[in-house]
C-alpha positions in Angstrom: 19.9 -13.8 10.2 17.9 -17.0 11.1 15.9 -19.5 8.9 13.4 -18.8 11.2 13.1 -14.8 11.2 13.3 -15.0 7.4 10.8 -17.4 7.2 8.7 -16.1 9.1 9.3 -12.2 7.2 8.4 -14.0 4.0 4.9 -16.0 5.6 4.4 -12.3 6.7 4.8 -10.7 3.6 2.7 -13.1 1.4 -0.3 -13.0 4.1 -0.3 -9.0 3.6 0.1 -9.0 0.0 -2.7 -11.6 -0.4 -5.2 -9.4 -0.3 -4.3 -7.6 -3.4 -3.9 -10.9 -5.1 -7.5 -12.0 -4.2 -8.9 -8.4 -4.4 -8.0 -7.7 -7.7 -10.8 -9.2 -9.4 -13.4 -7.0 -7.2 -11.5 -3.5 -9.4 -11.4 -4.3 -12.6 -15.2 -3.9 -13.4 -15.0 -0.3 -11.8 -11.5 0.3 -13.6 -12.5 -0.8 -17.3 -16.0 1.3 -16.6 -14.3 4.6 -15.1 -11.1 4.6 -17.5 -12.7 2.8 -20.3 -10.0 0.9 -20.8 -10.7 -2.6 -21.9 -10.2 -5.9 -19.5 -6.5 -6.7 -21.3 -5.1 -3.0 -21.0 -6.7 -3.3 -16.8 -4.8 -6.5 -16.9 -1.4 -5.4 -17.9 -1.2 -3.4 -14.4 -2.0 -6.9 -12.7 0.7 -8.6 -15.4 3.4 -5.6 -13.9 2.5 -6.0 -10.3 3.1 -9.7 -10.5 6.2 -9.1 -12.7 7.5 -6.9 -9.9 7.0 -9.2 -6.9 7.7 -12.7 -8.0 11.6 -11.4 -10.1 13.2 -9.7 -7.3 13.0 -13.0 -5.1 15.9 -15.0 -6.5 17.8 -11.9 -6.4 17.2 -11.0 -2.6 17.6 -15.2 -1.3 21.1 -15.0 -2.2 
């Protein structure tokens, strides 16, 4: 496959997954009132997420 198709896949992918990323801040007020769960159990979902999208990376560029 091309430098250019993967690059372009991977501007792709960080442009639709940006909006979760900026986003999250605007659920955790709801989330910690309708579960009450305090602000560092709502976090560890965001600590997971991030977890999950940043390891696989090395893995998949080789």
């Amino acid at each position: 496959m091309s430098r250019w198709i993967r690059l372009g896949a991977a501007v792709t992918a960080m442009i639709m997954i940006a909006n979760l990323q900026y986003g999250w801040t605007l659920f955790t007020g709801p989330l910690t009132k309708a579960t009450g769960w305090k602000l560092s159990e709502v976090q560890y979902g965001w600590t997971l997420f991030i977890v999950l999208e940043t390891w696989p990376c090395p893995c998949a560029a080789g």
